[in-house]
N, CA, C and O atoms as CSV, one atom per row, in Angstrom:
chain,resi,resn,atom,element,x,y,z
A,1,UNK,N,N,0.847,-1.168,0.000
A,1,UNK,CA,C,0.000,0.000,0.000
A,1,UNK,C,C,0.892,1.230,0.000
A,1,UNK,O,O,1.938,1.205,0.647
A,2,UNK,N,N,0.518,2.347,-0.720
A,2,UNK,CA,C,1.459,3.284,-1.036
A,2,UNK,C,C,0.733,4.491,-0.402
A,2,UNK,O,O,-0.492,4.607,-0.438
A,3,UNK,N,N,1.568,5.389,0.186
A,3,UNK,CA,C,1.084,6.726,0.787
A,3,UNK,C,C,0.040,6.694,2.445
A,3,UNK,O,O,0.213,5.699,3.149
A,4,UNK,N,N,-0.565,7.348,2.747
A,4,UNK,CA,C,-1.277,7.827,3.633
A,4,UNK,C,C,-2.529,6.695,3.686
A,4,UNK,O,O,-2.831,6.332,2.549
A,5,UNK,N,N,-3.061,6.269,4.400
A,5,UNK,CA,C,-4.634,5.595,4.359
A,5,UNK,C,C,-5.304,6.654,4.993
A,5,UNK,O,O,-4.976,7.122,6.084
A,6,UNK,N,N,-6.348,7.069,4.226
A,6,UNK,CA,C,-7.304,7.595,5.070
A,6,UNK,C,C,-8.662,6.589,5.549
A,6,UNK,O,O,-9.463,5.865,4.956
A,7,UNK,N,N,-8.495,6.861,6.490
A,7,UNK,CA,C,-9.740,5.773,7.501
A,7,UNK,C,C,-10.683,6.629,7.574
A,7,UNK,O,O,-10.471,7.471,8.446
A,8,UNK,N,N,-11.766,6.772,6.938
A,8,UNK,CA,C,-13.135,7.180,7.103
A,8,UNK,C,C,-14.218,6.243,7.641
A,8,UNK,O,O,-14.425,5.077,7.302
A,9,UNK,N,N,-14.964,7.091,8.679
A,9,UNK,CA,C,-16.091,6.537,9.174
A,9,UNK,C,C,-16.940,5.854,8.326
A,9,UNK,O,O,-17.137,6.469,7.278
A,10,UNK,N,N,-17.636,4.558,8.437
A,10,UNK,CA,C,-18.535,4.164,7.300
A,10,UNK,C,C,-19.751,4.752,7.720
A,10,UNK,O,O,-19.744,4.650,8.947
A,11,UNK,N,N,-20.756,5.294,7.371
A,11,UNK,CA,C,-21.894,5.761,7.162
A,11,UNK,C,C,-23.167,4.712,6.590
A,11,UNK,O,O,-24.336,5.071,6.447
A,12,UNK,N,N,-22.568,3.192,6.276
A,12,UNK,CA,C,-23.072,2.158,5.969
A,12,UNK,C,C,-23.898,1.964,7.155
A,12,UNK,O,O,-23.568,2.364,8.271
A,13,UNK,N,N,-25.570,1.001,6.746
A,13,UNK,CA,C,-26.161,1.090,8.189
A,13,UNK,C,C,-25.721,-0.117,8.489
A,13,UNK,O,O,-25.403,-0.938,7.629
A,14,UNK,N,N,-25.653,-0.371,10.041
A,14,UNK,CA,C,-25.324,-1.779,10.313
A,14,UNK,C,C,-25.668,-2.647,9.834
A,14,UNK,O,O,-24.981,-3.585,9.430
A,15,UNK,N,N,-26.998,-2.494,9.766
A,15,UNK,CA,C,-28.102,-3.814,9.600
A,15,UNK,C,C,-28.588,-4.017,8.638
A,15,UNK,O,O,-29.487,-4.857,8.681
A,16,UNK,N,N,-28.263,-3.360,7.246
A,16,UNK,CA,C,-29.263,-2.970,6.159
A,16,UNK,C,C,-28.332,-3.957,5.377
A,16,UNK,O,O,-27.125,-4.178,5.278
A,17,UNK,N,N,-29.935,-4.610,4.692
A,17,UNK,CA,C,-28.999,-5.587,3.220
A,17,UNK,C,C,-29.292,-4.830,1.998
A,17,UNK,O,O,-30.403,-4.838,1.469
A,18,UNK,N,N,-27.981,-3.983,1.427
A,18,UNK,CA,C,-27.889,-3.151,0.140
A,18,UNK,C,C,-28.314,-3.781,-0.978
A,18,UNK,O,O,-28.242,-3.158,-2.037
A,19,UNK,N,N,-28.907,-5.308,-0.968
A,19,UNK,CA,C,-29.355,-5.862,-2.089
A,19,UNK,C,C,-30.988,-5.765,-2.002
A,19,UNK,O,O,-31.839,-6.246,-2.750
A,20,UNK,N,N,-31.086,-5.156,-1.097
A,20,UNK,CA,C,-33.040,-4.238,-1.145
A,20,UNK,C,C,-33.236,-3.370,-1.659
A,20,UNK,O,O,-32.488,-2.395,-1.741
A,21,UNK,N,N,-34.784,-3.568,-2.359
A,21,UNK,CA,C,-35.206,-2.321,-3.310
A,21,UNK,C,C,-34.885,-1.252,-3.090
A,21,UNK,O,O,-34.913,-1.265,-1.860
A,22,UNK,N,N,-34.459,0.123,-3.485
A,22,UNK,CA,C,-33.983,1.317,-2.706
A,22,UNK,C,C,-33.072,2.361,-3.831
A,22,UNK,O,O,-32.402,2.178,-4.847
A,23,UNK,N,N,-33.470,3.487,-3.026
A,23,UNK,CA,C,-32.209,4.092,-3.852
A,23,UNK,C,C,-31.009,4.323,-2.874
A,23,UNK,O,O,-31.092,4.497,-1.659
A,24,UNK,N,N,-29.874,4.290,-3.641
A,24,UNK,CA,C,-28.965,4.384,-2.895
A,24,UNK,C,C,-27.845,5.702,-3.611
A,24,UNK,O,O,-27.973,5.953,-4.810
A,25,UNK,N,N,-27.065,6.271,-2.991
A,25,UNK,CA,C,-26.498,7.441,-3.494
A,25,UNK,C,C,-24.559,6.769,-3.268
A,25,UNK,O,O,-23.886,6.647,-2.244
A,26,UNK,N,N,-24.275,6.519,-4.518
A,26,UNK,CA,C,-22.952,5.866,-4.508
A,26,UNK,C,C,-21.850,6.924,-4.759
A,26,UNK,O,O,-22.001,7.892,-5.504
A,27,UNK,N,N,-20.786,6.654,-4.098
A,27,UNK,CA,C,-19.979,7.766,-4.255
A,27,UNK,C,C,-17.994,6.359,-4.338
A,27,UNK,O,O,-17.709,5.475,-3.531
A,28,UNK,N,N,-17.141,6.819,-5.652
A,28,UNK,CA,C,-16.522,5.638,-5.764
A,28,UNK,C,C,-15.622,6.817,-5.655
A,28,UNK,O,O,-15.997,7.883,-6.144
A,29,UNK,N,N,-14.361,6.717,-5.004
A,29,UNK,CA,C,-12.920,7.234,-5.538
A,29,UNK,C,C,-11.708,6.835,-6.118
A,29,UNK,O,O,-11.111,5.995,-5.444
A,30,UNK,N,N,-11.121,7.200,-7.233
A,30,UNK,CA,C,-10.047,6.631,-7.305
A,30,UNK,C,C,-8.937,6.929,-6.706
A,30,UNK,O,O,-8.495,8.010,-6.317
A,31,UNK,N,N,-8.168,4.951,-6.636
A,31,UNK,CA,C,-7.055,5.038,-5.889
A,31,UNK,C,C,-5.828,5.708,-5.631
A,31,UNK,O,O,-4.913,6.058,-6.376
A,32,UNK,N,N,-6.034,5.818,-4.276
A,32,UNK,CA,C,-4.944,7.153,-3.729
A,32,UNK,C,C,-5.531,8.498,-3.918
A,32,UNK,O,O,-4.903,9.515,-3.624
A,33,UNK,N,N,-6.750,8.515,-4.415
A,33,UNK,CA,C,-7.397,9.907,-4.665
A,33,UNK,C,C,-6.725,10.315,-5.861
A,33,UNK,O,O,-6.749,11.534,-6.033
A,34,UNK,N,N,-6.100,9.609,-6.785
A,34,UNK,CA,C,-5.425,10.167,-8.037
A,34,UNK,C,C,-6.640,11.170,-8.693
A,34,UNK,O,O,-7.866,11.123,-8.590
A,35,UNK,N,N,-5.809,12.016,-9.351
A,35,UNK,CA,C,-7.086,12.787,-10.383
A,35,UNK,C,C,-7.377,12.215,-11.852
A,35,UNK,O,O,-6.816,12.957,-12.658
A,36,UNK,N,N,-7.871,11.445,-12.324
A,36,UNK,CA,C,-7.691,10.614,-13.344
A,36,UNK,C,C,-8.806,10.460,-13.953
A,36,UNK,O,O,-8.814,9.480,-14.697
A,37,UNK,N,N,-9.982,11.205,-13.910
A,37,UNK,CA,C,-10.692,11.669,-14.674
A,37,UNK,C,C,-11.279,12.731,-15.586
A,37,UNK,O,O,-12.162,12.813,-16.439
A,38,UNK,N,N,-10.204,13.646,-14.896
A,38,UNK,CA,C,-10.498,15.042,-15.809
A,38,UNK,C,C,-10.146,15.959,-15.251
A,38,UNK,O,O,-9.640,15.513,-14.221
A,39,UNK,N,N,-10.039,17.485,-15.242
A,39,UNK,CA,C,-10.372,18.689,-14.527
A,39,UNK,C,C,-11.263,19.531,-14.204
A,39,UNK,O,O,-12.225,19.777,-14.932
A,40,UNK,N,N,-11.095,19.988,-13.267
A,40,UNK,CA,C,-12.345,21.174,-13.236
A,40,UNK,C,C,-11.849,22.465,-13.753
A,40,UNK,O,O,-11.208,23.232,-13.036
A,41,UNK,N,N,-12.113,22.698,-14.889
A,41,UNK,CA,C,-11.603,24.366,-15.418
A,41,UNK,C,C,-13.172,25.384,-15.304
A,41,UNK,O,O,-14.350,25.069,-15.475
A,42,UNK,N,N,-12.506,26.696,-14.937
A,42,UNK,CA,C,-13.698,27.644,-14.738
A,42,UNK,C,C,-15.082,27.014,-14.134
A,42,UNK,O,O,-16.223,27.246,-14.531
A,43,UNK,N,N,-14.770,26.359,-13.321
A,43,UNK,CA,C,-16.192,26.036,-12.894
A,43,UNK,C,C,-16.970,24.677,-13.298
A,43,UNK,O,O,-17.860,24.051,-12.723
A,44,UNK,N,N,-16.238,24.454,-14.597
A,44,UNK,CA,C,-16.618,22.643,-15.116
A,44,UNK,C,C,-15.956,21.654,-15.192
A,44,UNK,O,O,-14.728,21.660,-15.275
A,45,UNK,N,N,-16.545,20.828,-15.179
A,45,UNK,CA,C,-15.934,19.559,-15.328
A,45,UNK,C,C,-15.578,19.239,-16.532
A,45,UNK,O,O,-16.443,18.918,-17.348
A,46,UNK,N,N,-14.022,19.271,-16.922
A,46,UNK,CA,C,-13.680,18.417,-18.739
A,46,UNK,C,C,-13.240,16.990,-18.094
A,46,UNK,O,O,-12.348,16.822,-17.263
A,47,UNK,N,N,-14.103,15.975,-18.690
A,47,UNK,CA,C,-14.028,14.659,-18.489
A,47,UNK,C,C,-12.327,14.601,-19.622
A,47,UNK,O,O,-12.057,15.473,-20.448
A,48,UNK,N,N,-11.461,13.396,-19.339
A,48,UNK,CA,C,-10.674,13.363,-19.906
A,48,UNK,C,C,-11.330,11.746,-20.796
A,48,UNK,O,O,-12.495,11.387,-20.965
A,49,UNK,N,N,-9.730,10.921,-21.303
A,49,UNK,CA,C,-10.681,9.589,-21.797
A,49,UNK,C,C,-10.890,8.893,-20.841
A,49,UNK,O,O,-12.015,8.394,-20.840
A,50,UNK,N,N,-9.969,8.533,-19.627
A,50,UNK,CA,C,-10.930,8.014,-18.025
A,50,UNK,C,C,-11.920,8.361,-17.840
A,50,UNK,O,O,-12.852,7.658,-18.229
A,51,UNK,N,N,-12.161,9.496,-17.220
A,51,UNK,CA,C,-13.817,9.974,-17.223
A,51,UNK,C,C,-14.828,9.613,-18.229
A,51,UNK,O,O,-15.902,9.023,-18.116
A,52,UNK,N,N,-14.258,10.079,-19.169
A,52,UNK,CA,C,-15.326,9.371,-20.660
A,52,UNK,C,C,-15.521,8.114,-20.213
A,52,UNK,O,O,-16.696,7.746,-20.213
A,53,UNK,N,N,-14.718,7.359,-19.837
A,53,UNK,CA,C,-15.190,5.621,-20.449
A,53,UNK,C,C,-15.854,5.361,-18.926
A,53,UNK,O,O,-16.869,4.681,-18.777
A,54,UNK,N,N,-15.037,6.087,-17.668
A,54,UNK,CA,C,-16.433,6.002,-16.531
A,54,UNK,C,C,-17.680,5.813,-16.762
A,54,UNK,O,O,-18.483,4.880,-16.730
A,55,UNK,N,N,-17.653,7.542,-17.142
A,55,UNK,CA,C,-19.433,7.926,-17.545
A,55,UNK,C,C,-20.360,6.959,-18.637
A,55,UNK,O,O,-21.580,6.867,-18.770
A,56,UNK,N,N,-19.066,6.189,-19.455
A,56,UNK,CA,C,-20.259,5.728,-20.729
A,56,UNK,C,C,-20.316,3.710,-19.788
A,56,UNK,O,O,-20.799,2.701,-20.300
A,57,UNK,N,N,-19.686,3.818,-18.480
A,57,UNK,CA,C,-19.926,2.502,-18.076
A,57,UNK,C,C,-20.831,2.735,-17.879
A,57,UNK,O,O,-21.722,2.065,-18.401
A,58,UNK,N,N,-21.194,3.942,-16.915
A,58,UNK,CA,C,-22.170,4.308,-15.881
A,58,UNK,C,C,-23.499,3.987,-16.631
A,58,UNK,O,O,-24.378,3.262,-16.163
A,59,UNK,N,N,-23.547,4.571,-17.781
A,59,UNK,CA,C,-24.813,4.167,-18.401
A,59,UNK,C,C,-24.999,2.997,-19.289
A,59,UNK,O,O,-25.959,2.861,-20.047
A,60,UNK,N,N,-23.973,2.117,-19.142
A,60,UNK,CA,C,-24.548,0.811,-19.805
A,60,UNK,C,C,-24.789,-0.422,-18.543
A,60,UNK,O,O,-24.829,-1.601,-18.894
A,61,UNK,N,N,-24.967,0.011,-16.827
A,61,UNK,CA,C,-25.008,-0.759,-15.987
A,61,UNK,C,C,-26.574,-0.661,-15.947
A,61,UNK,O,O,-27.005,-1.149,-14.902
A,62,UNK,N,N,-27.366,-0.266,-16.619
A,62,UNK,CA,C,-28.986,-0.597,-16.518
A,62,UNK,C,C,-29.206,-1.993,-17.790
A,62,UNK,O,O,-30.153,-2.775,-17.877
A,63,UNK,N,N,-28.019,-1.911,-18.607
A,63,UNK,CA,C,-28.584,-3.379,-19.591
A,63,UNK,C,C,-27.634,-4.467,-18.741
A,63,UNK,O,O,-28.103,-5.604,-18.799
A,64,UNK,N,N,-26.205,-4.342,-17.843
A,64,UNK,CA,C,-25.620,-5.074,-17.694
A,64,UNK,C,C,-25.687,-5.897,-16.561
A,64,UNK,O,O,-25.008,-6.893,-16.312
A,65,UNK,N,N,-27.022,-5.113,-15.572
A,65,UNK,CA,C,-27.259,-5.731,-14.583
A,65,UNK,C,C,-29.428,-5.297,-14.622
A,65,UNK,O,O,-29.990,-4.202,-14.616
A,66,UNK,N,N,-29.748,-6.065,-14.642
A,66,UNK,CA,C,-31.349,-5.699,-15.065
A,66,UNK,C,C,-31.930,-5.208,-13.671
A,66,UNK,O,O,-32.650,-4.213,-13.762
A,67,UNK,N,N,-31.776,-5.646,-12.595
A,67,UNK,CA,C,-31.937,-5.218,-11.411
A,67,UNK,C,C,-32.212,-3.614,-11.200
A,67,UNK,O,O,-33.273,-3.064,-10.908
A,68,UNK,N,N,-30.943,-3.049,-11.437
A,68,UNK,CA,C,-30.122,-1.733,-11.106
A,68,UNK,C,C,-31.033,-0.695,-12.263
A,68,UNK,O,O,-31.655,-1.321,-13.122
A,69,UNK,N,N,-31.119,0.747,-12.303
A,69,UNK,CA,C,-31.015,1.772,-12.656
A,69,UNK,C,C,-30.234,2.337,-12.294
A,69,UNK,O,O,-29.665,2.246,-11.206
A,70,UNK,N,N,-29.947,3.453,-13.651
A,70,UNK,CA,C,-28.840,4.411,-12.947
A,70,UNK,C,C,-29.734,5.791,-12.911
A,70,UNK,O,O,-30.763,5.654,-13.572
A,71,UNK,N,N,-29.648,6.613,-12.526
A,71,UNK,CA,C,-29.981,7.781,-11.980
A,71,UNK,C,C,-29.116,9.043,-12.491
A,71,UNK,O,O,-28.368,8.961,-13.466
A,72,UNK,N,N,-29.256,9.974,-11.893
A,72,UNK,CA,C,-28.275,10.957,-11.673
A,72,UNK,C,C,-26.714,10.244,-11.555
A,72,UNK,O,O,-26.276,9.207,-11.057
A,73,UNK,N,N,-26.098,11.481,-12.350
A,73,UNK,CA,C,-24.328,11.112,-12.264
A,73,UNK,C,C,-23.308,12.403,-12.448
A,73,UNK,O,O,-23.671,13.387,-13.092
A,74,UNK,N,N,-22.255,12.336,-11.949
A,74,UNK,CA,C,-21.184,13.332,-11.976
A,74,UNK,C,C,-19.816,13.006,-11.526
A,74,UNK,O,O,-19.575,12.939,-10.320
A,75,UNK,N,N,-18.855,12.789,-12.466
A,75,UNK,CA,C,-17.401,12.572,-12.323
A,75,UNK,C,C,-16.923,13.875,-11.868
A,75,UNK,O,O,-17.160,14.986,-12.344
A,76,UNK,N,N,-16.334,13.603,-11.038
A,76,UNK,CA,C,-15.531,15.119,-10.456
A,76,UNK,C,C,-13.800,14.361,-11.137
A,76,UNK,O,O,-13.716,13.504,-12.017
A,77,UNK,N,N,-12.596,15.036,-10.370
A,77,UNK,CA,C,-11.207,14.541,-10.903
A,77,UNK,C,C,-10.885,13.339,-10.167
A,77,UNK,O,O,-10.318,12.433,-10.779
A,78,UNK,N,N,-11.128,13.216,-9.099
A,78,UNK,CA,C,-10.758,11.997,-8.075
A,78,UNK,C,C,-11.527,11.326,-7.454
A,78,UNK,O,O,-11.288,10.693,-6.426
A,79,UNK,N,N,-12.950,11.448,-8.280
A,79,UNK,CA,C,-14.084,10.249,-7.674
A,79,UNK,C,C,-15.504,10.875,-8.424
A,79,UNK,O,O,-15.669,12.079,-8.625
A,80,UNK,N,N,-16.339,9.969,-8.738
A,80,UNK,CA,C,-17.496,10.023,-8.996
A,80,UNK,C,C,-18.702,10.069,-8.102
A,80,UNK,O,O,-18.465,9.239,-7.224
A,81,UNK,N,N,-19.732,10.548,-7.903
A,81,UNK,CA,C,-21.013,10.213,-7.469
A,81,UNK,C,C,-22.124,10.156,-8.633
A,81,UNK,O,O,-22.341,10.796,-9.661
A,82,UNK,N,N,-22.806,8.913,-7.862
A,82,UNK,CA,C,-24.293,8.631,-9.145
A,82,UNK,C,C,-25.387,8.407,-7.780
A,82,UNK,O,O,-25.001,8.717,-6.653
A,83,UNK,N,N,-26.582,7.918,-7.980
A,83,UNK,CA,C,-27.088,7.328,-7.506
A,83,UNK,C,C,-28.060,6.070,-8.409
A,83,UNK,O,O,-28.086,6.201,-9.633
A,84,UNK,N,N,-28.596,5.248,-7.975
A,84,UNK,CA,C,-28.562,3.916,-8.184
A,84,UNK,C,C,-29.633,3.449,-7.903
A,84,UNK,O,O,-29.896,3.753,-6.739
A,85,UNK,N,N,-30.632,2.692,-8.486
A,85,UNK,CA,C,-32.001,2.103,-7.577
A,85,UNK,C,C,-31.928,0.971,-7.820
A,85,UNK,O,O,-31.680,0.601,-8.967
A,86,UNK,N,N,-32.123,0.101,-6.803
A,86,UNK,CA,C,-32.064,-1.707,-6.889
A,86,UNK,C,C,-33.573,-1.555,-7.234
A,86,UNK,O,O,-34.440,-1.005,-6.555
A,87,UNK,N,N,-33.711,-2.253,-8.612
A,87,UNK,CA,C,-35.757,-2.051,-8.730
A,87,UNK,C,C,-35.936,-3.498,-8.106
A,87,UNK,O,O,-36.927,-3.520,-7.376
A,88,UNK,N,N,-35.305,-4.655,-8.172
A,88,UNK,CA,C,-35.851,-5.519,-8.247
A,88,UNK,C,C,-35.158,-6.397,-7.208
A,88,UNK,O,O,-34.122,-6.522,-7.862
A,89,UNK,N,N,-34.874,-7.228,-5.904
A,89,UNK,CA,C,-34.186,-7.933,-5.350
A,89,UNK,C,C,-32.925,-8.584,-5.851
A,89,UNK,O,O,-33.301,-9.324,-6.760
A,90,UNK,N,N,-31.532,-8.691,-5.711
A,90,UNK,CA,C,-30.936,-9.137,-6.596
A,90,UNK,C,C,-29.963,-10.570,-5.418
A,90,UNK,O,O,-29.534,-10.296,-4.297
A,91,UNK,N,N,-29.875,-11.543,-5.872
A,91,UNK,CA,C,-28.844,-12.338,-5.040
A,91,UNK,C,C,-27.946,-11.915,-4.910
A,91,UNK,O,O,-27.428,-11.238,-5.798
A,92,UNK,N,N,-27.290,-12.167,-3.559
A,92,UNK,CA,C,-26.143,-11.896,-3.290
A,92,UNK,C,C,-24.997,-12.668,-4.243
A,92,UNK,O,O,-23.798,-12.463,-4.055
């Protein structure tokens, strides 16, 4: 493992099984917090080709998992947030 760990509190509920109907608000970073999706110039976001091929996963995970919708989305430089709805029960 290279550099600093940051140990963040999980905010996960104890008891909750994330494979229940729901929306859920996902937030992923990349490793080490690298910036490897793009910049923010003047105020926006320029996706680079990382970011690009993020964002165009992001929207092919409603054919690749039938369960899931995707929702709302936004690549920042060092992590993404989307949110996500399990429509349908999915096995673990």
């Amino acid at each position: 493992m290279h550099g600093t760990v940051n140990h963040r509190r999980s905010i996960r509920l104890k008891d909750w099984d994330y494979t229940h109907v729901g929306m859920y608000f996902v937030t992923i970073c990349a490793q080490n917090r690298e910036c490897l999706f793009g910049d923010a110039t003047e105020g926006k976001m320029v996706l680079n080709d990382a970011g690009g091929m993020v964002e165009r996963w992001w929207s092919k995970l409603n054919h690749r998992f039938p369960a899931v919708q995707t929702d709302k989305f936004v690549a920042m430089p060092n992590h993404v947030h989307g949110i996500i709805a399990i429509v349908h029960g999915v096995e673990a």
